[in-house]
VOMI-575353 format. One record per residue: residue in one letter; chain; x, y, z of N, C-alpha, C in turn; residue number from 1. Coordinates in steps of 0.1 Angstrom, whole numbers, plus 2048, in hexadecimal, padded with zeros to 3 digits. Example, Ala and Ser with C-alpha at 12.3 -4.5 7.8 and 13.67 -1.06 7.14 Angstrom:
// residues 2
PT; A; A; 884; 7C7; 84E; 87B; 7D3; 84E; 884; 7DF; 84E; 1;
PT; S; A; 880; 7EA; 847; 889; 7F5; 847; 881; 800; 84F; 2;
This chain:
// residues 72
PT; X; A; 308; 4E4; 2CB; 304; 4F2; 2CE; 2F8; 4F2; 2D7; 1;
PT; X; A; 2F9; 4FA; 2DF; 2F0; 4FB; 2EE; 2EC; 508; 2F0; 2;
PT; X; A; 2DF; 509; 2F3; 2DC; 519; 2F6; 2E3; 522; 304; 3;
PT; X; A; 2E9; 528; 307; 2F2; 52E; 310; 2E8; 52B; 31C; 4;
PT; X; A; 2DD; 529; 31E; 2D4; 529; 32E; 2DC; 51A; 32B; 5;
PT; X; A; 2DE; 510; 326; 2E1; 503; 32F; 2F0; 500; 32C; 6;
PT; X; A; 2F8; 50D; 32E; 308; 50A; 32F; 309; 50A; 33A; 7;
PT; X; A; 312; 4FF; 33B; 31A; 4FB; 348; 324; 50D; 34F; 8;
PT; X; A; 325; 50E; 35E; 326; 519; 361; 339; 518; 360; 9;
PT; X; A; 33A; 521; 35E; 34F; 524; 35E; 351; 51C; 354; 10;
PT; X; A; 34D; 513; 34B; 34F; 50E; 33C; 351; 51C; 333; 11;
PT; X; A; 35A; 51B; 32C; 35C; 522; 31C; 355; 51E; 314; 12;
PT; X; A; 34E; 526; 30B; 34A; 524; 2FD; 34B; 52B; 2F4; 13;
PT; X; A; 343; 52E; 2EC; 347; 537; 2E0; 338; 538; 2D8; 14;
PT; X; A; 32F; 542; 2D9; 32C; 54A; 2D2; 329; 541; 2C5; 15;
PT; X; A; 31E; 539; 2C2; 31F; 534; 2B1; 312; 53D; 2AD; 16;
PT; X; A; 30A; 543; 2B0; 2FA; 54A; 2A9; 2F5; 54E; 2B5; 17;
PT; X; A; 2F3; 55C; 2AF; 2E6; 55F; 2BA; 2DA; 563; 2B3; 18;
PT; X; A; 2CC; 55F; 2B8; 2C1; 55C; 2B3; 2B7; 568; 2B4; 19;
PT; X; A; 2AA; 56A; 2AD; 2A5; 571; 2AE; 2A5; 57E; 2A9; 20;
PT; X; A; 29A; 58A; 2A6; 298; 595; 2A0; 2A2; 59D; 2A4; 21;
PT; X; A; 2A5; 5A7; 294; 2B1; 5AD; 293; 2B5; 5B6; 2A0; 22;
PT; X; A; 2A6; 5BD; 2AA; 2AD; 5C5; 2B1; 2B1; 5BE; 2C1; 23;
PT; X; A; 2AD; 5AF; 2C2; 2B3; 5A5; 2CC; 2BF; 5A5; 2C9; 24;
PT; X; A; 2C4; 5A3; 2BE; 2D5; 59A; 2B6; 2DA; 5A9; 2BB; 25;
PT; X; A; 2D5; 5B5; 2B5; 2DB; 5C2; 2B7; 2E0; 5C5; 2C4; 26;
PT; X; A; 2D5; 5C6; 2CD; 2D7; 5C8; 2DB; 2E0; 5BF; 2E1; 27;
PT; X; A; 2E0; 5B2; 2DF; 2EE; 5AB; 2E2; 2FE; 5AA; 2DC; 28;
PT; X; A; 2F8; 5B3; 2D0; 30A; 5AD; 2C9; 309; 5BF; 2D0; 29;
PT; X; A; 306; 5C8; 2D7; 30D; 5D4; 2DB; 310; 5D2; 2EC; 30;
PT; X; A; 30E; 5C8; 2EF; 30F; 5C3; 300; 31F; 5B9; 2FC; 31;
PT; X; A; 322; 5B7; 2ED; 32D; 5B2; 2EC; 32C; 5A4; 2E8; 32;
PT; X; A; 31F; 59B; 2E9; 31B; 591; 2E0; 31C; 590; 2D2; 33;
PT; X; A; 328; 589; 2D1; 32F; 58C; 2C2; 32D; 57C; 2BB; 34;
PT; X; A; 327; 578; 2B2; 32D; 568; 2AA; 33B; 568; 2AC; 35;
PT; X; A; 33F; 55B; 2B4; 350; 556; 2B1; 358; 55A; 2C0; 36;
PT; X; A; 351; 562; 2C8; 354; 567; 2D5; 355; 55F; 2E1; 37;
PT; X; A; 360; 55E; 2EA; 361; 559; 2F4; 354; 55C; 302; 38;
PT; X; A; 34E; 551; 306; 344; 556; 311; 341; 549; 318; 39;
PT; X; A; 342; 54D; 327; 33E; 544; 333; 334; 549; 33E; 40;
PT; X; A; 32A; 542; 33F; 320; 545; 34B; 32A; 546; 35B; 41;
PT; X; A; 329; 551; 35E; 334; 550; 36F; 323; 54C; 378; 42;
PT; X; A; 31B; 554; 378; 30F; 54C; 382; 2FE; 550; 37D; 43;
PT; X; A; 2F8; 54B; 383; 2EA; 54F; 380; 2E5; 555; 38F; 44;
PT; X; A; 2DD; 55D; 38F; 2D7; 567; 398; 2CB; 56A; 394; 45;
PT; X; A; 2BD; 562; 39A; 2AC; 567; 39A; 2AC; 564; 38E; 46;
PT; X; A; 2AE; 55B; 385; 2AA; 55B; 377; 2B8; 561; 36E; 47;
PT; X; A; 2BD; 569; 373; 2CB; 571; 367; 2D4; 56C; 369; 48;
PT; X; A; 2DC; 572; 35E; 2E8; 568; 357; 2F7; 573; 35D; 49;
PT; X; A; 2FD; 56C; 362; 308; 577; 35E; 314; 570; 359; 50;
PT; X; A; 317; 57A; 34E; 31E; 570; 343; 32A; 577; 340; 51;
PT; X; A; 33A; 571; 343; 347; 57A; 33C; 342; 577; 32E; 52;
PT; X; A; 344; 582; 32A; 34C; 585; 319; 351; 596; 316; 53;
PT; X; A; 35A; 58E; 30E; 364; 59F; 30C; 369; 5A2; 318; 54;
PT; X; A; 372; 59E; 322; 373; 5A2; 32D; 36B; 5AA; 335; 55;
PT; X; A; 35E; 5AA; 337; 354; 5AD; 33A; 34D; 5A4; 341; 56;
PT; X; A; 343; 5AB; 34C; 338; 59F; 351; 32C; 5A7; 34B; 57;
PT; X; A; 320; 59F; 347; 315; 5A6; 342; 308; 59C; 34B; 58;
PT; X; A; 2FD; 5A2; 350; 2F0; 59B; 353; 2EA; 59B; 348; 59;
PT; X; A; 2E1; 58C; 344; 2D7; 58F; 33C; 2CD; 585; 33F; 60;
PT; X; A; 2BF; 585; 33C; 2B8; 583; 343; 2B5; 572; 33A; 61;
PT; X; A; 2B1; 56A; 33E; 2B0; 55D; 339; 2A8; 55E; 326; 62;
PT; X; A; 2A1; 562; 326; 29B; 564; 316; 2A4; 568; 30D; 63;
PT; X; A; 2A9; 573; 313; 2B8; 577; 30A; 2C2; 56D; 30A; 64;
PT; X; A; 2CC; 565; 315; 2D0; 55C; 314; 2C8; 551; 30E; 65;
PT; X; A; 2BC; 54E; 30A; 2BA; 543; 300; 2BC; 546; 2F3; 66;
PT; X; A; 2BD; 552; 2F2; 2C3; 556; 2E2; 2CF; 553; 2D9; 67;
PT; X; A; 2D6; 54D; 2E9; 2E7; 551; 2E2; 2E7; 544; 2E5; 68;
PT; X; A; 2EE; 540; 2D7; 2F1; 532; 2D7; 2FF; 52C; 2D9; 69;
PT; X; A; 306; 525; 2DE; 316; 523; 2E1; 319; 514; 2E1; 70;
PT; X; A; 327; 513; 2E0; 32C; 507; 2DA; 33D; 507; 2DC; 71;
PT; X; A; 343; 4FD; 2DC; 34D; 4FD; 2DF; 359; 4FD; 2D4; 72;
């Protein structure tokens, strides 16, 4: 398990914990960061992430992506 800033880009993973105070975990599991959920980095831009999950693309800024932890 690897923190989502050092996944490989267009690799699949999956969602195993995301870290940090309840209203961090909150604000991401309503962006669709769910435990057990499919998610791949498509690219990085100035420091941000843009990441499919839920058939969706979301930015989020590197601190946040060290929250979420993923695994295959």
């Amino acid at each position: 398990m690897i923190p989502l800033t050092f996944a490989d880009k267009g690799t699949t993973y999956f969602i195993k914990r995301i870290q940090g105070k309840d209203e961090a975990r909150r604000h991401l599991n309503n962006l669709g960061f769910i435990e057990g959920e499919e998610i791949s980095v498509i690219n990085e831009l100035a420091g941000n992430l843009i990441i499919a999950v839920k058939d969706s693309r979301v930015a989020i800024d590197r601190e946040m992506a060290a929250r979420i932890v993923v695994g295959r």
